[in-house]
Every structure is written in structure tokens, then in C-alpha cells.
C-alpha positions in Angstrom: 124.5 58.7 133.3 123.4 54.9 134.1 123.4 54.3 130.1 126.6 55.3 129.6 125.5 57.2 126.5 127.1 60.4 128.4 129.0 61.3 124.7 125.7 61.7 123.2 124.3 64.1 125.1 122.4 65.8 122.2 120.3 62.6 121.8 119.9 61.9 125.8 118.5 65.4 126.0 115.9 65.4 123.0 114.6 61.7 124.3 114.2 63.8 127.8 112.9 66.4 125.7 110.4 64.5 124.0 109.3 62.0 126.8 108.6 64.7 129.0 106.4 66.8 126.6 104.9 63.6 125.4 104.2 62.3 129.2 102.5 65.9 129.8 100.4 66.3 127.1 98.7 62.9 127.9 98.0 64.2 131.4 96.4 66.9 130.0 94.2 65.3 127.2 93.2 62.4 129.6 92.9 64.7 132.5 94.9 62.9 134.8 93.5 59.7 134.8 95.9 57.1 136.2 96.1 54.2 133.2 96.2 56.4 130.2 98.7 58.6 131.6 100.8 55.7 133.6 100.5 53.7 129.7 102.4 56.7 128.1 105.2 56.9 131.1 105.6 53.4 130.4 106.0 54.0 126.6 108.2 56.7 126.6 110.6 54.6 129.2 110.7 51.6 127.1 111.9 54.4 124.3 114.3 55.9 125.7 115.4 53.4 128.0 118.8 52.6 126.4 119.6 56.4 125.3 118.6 58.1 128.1 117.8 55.9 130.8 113.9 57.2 130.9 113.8 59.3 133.8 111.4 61.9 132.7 111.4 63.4 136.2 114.2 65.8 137.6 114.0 63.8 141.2 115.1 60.7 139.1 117.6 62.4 138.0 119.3 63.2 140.9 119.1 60.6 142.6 121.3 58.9 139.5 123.4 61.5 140.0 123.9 61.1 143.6 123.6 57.2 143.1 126.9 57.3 140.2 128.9 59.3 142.6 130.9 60.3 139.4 129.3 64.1 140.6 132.1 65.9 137.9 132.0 63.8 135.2 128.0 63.4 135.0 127.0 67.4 136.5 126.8 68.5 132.9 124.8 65.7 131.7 122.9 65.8 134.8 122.2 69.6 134.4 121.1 69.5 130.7 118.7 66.4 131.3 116.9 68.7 134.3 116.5 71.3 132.2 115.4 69.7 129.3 112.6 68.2 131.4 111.7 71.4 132.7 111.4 72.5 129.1 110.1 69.3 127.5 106.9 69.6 130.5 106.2 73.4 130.1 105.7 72.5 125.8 103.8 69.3 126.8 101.6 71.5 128.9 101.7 74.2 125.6 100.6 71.4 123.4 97.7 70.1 125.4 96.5 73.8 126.4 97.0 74.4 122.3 94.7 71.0 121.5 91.9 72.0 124.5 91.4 75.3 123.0 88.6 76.3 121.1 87.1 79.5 118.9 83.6 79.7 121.0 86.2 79.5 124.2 88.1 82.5 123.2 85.5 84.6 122.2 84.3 84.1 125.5 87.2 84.8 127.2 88.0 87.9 125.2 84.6 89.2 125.7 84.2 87.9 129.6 82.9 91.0 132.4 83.1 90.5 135.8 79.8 89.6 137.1 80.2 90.9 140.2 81.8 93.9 141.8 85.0 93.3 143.9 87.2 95.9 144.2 89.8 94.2 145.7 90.3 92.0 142.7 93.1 93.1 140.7 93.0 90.6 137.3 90.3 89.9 135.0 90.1 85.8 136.0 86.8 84.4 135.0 85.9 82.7 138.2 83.7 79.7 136.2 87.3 78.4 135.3 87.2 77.0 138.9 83.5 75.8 138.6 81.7 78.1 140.7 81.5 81.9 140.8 82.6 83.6 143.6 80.0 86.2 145.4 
């Protein structure tokens, strides 16, 4: 859109792709701590500030897209970049879930009971996910 790269859309979307996932993972592996995670949203914009403009963020996004007021010529980019942040966030969130997880954690999910009776409790969630067990 602002970058004026809008003929090379395949690269614009794997930079908002890639950001995204990249931007996400780090959230997850430093567990939302502000300058770790605010250091990589830095990074990835300097990176993909000339391709794709660095938005990393659907709301940026459209607000460029409202801002250009070109709203036929840039919908298609505009459309592709939201979803391949949409995407690029759920395999960010894949990657750091992937990294996290480990053997003793699965056997003890696989073999988890529920230590309690509650019959109004349709799913198997182990409640010390949340830190405390629910009576």
C-alpha cells in the first residue's frame, strides 16, 4: 500500500507472513514481557519496512487502507496482508506452543484424571493449567 510494492504482492504477503509468526513466537518464548517482545516488533519492522510497510497488525492495516483512499486498487492487497497476519500469528503461536512442549508434559496430559467430581464439566481440562484447582 504505502510502499508502493503493490505488484509484488507475493513478497509483501510472506514479509507479513513471517513478521507476524516471528512477532508471536517471541511473545510466547518470553512470555509477554514488554522489551524482548517490543525488540522483535522493532526488528521485523526495520525488515520489512520497504517491502511491506511493517504493519504486522490487521488494525494497521486498515487504517492504510482507509488512509490511501485508493479503496479498489489497494482491497486486494489489503485483504491478502490481513489474512496473512491472521495466518502468520496462529503458526507463530504453533511454533512457540511446539518449542514449550515437552515429553514428561504429555504423558501427563495423556494420563491426567479429574481430581474431583463435577458433573457439570463436560471436557477433560486439567484445571492446574490455570494455577489452582478448582473444588
Amino acid at each position: 500500500m504505502e510502499t508502493g510494492n503493490k505488484d509484488k504482492k507475493i513478497g509483501v504477503i510472506a514479509y507479513e507472513f513471517i513478521g507476524t509468526a516471528f512477532i508471536m513466537y517471541a511473545m510466547m518464548m518470553f512470555n509477554g514481557l514488554y522489551a524482548p517482545t517490543m525488540g522483535m516488533t522493532c526488528a521485523m519492522t526495520a525488515l520489512a519496512w520497504n517491502v511491506s510497510g511493517g504493519h504486522f497488525n490487521p488494525a494497521l492495516t486498515i487504517g492504510m487502507y482507509v488512509a490511501e483512499k485508493d479503496f479498489g486498487g489497494n482491497a486486494l492487497i489489503a485483504g491478502l496482508m490481513i489474512a496473512a497476519q491472521f495466518c502468520g500469528a496462529f503458526f507463530g503461536v504453533l511454533l512457540g506452543f511446539l518449542a514449550l512442549i515437552d515429553k514428561d508434559w504429555q504423558e501427563e496430559v495423556a494420563n491426567f484424571e479429574m481430581p474431583f467430581d463435577t458433573p457439570d464439566v463436560k471436557a477433560n481440562v486439567p484445571f492446574q493449567w490455570f494455577g489452582t484447582i478448582v473444588p
